[in-house]
N, C-alpha and C positions, 0 to 999 in steps of 0.2 A: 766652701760647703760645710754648713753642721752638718754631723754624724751624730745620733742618740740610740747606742745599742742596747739601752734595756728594754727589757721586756718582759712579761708577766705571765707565769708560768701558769699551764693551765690547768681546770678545775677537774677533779675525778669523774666528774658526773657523767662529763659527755667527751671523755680525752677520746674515743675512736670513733665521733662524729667529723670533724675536722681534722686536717694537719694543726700538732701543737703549735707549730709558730711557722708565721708566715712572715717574710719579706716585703718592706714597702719603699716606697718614694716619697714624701711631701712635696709636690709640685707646687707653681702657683704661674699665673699669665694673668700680670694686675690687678695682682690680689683674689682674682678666680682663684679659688685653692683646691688641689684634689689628693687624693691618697689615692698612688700610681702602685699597682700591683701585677708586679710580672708574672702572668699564671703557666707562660710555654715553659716552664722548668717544672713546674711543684707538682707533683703527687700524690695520691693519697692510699695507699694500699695500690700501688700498682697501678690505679686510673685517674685522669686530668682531673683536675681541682675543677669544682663549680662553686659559683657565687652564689649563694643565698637570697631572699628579700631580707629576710631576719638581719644577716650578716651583715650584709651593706648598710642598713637602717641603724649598725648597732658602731659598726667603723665612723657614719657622718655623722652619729650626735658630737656634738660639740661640750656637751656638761657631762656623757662616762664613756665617750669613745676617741679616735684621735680626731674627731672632726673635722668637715671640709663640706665644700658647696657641690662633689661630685665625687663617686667612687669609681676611679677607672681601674681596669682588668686589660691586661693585653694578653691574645690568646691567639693560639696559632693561626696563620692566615690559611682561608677555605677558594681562595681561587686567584692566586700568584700574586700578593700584596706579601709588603717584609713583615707584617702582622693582623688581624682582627682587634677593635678597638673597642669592648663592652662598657657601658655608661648606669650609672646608676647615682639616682639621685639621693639628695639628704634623707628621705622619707621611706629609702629604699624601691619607690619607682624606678622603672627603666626609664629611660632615655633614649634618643635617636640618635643625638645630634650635638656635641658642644665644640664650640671652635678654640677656646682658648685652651682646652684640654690637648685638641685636636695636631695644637700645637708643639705643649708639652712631650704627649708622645710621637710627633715627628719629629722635635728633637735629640729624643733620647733614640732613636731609630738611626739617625742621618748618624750620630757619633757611632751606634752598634755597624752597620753596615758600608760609613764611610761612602757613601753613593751623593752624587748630586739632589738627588730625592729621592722619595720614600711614596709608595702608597700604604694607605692606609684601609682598609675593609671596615666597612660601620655596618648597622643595619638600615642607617640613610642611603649608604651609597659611600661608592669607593672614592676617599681625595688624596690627593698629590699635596704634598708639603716641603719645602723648598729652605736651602740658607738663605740668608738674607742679608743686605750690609744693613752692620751696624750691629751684628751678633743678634739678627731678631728671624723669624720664621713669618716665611709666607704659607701660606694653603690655599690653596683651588678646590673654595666650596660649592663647586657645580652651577649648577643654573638653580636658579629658584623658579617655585612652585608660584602660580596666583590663581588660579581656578578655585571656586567655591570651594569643590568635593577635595581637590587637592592639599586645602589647609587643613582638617577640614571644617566647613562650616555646617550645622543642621540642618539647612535650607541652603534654594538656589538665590545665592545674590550675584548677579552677574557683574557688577563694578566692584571690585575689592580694594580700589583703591581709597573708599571710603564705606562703610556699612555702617547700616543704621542700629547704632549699640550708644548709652548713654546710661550713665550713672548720675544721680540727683535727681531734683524737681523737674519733672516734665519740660516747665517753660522756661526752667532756667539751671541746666544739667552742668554738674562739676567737670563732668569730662563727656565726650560725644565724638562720633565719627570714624572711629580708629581703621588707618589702613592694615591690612592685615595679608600677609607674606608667611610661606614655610619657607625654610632654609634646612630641610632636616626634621624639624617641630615648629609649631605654629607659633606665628608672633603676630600682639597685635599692637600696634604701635599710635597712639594719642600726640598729635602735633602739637606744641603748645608753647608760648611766650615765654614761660617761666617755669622749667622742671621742677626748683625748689616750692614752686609754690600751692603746690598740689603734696598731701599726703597716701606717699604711695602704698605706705605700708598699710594702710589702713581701706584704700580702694583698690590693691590690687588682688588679693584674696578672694575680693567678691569678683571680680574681672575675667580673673584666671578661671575659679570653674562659671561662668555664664551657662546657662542651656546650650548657645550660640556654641560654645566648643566644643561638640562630645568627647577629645580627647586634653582639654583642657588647654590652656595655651600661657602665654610667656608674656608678660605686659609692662609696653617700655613707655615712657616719657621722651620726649623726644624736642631738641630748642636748637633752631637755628640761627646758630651765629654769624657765618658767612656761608655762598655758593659751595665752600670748600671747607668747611667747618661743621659740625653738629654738635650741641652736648648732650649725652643722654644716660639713663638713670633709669636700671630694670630690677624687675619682681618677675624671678624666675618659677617656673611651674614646679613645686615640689622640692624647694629651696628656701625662696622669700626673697628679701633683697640682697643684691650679689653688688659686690666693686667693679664685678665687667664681666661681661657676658658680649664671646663672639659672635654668638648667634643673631643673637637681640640687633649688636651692629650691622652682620650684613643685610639681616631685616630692612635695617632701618636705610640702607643707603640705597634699595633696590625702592623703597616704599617713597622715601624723597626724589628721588629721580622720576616714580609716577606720576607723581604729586606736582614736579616741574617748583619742587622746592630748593635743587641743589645739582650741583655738577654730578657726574659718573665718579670723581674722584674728590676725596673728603675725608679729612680727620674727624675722627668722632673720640671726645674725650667724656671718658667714663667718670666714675669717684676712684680706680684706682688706676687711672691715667689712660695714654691714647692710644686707639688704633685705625691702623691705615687702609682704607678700604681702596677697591675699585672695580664695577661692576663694568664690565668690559662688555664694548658696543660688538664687537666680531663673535665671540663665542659665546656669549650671554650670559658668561660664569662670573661669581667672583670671588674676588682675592684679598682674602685679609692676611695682614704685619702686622705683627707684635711682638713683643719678647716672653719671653721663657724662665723660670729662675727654679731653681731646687732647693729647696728648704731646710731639708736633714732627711736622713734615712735613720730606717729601725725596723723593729719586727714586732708581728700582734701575739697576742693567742684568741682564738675565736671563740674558743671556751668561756674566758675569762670577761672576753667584751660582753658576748651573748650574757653572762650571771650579770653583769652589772646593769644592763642595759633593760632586764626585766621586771 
């Protein structure tokens, strides 16, 4: 484990808006990178620390803050979970839903409490996170969502395993059909030959806000390799392009299995490597494995990010 305890003391301006320094974590789950902040300890005059949009916007830049693809907060749990799991993205958006996060803090959970698992409290909904062999984490992320109004979509389309959405020339559209699945936040997922051969970073921007989303959505590439294999390659909502995104995978193994493009059980390998899905026929949930890794720790000032960041 790196440890990096400098930190940057904070500016006059605004020292009794925040705690001067805060405590972090650098997470990451294949390259998913997050700054994990434990907020059930910190204080601020006597009352629980709250997250900012400013804050978080100013922690995920990457060119004046410690940047990362997500800002996690773990904060007391509000109905018998070992904690609540707040999500905020690079743009300082909330968030619903991240799996490789989801990970990270069931890790650090299962070491703190020493239990066979851990719940976890979202604003998606409560998951169970599990050891795993092989030093990697399981989660039980529920059942998925497919109902139009459940993703949600602005109209009624009552097959979601395909909708009629397309980018290009009418009679000859770069990308078209995408099945579309929440898992927590909406994904929509484009079946296609060849991942690399599509520029995602450039069609997924327009994708992500469509009319089609009113709460904008998560837009993945998706190439089957075998019944039991997938490669795929996402543009996260309020992110950009991510090295893996768990959400995006159980998307995608709930949306192929629709689709009658792949088994219930399937590797799906990211850009920063694989994870193990399985959408399970009896209970309807599924279950993603992956690993976990810690980065370094260190401590912010909120002062000093917020000056920089304006």
């Amino acid at each position: 484990m790196m440890t990096d305890n400098a930190h940057i003391s904070p500016s006059d301006a605004d020292a009794d808006t925040y705690p001067q320094n805060i405590p972090f974590r650098k997470m990451n789950g294949l390259g998913n990178d997050f700054v994990v902040i434990d907020a059930r300890q910190i204080t601020h005059h006597g009352a629980p620390f709250k997250m900012t949009t400013a804050l978080a916007a100013a922690i995920g830049n990457r060119a004046h803050g410690i940047g990362c693809d997500q800002l996690i907060v773990i904060m007391p749990a509000t109905h018998g979970g070992a904690a609540f799991m707040g999500i905020w993205n690079t743009d300082g958006s909330r968030a619903e839903a991240c799996g490789n996060a989801t990970r990270c803090v069931g890790d650090l959970l299962l070491q703190e409490t020493q239990d066979e698992a851990v719940m976890i409290e979202t604003v998606a909904g409560d998951l169970i996170a599990a050891a795993a062999p092989g030093a990697m984490i399981t989660v039980d992320m529920g059942e998925p969502r497919l109902a139009w109004d459940q993703i949600p979509l602005a109209e009624e389309i009552r097959d979601t395993r395909g909708i009629e959405l397309q980018i290009g020339p009418i009679d000859n559209p770069i990308l078209h059909t995408p099945a579309v699945v929440n898992v927590g936040n909406p994904h929509a997922i484009f079946f296609v030959d060849d991942v690399d051969a599509y520029n995602l970073e450039q069609v997924g921007p327009l994708l992500e806000n469509h009319p089609i989303f009113p709460e904008r959505a998560n837009i993945s590439l998706a190439q089957i390799l075998a019944p039991d294999h997938i490669r795929l390659k996402v543009w996260e909502r309020g992110v950009g392009l991510t090295l893996a995104c768990g959400t995006a995978a159980c998307a995608t193994i709930v949306a192929a299995v629709r689709k009658k493009l792949s088994d219930r059980q399937a590797r799906i390998s990211l850009p920063g490597g694989d994870l193990f899905l399985a959408w399970n026929e009896d209970d309807n949930h599924i279950y993603m494995t992956g690993p976990t890794s810690l980065d370094y720790e260190g401590s912010i000032s909120p002062q000093e990010l917020l000056a920089q960041n304006q």
